[in-house]
C-alpha positions as a LaTeX table, in Angstrom:
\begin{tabular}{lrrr}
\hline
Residue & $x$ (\AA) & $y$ (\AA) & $z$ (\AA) \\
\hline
Unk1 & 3.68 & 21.51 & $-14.46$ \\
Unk2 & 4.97 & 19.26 & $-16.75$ \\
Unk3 & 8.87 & 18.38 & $-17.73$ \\
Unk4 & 10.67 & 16.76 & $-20.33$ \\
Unk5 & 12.45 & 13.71 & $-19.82$ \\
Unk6 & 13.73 & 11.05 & $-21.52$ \\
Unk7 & 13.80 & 7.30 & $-20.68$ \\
Unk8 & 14.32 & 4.22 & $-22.63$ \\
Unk9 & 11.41 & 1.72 & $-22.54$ \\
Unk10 & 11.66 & $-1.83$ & $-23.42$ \\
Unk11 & 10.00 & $-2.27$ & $-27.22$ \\
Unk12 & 7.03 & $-4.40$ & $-25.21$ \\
Unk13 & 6.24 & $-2.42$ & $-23.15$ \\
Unk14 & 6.45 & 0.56 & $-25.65$ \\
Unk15 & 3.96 & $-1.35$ & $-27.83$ \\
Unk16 & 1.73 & $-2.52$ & $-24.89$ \\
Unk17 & 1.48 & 1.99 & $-24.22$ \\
Unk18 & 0.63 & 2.46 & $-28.22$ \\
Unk19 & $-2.07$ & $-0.96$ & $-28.06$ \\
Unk20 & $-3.46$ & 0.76 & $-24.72$ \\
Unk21 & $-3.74$ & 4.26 & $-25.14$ \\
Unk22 & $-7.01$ & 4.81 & $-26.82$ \\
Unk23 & $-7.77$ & 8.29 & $-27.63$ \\
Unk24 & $-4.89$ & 9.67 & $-25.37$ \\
Unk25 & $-1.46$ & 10.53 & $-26.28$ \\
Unk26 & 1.26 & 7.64 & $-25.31$ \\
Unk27 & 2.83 & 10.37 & $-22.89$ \\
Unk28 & $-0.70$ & 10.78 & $-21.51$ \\
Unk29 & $-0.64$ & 6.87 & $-21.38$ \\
Unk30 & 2.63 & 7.02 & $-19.65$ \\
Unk31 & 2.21 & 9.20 & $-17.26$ \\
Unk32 & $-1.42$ & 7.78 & $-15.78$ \\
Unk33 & 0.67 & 4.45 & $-15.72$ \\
Unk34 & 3.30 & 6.15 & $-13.99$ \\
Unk35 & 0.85 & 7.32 & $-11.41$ \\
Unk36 & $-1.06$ & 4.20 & $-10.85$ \\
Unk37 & 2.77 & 1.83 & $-10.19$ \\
Unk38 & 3.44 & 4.87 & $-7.54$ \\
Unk39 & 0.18 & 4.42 & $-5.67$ \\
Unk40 & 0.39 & 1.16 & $-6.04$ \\
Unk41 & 3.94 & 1.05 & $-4.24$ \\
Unk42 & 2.78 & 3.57 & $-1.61$ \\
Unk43 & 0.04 & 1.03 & $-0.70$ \\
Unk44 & 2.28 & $-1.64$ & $-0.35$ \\
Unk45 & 4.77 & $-0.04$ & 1.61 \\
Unk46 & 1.84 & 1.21 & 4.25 \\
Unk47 & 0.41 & $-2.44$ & 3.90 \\
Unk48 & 4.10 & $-3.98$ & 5.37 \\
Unk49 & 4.24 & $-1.31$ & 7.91 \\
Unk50 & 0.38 & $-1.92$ & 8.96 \\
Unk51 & 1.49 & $-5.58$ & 9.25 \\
Unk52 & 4.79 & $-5.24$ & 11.13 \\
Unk53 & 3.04 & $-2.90$ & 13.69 \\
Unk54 & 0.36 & $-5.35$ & 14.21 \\
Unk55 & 2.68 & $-8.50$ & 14.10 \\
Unk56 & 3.42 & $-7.36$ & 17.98 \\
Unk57 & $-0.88$ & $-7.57$ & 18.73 \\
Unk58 & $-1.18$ & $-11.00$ & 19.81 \\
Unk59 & 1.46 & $-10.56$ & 22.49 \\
Unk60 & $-0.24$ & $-7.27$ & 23.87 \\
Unk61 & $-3.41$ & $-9.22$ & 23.56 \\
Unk62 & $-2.77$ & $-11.86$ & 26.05 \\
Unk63 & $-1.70$ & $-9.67$ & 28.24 \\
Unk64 & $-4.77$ & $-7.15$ & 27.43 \\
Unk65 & $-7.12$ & $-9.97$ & 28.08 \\
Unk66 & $-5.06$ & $-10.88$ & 31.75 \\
Unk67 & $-5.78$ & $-7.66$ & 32.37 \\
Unk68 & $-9.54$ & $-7.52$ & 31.94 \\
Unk69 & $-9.98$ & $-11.27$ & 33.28 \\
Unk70 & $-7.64$ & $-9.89$ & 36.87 \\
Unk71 & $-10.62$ & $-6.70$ & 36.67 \\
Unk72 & $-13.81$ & $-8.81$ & 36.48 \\
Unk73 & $-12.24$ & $-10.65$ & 38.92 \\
Unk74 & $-11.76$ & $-7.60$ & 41.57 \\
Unk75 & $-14.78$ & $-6.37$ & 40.34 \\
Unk76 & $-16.71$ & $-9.05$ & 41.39 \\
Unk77 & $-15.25$ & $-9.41$ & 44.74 \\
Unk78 & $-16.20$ & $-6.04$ & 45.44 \\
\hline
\end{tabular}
């Protein structure tokens, strides 16, 4: 479904969307830009949430590998 809006566009980039657009229509242009910014800002928002949940590893880590070391330890004795 498709609805009209309007939006004011800078004259550069409005001229980059008419040098760029090929055989498509500038709102066709548009609108695949459109699409490709969003994804692009969906990826970077996971990408700083991937890296502040693993910003807490090495902590958990060291204590992980305490962990195993205190196990091969017991193991061993058993």
């Amino acid at each position: 479904m498709k609805a009209t809006k309007t939006f004011s566009l800078d004259e550069e980039i409005l001229a980059e969307v008419k040098r760029t657009k090929g055989n498509r229509s500038e709102s066709e242009r548009v609108n695949g830009l459109l699409r490709f910014a969003l994804d692009l800002e969906r990826r970077a928002a996971l990408d700083r949430e991937i890296a502040s949940f693993f910003e807490q590893a090495p902590a958990e880590r060291d204590e992980r590998l305490a962990f195993e070391s205190a196990g091969l330890v017991s193991w061993a004795r058993d």
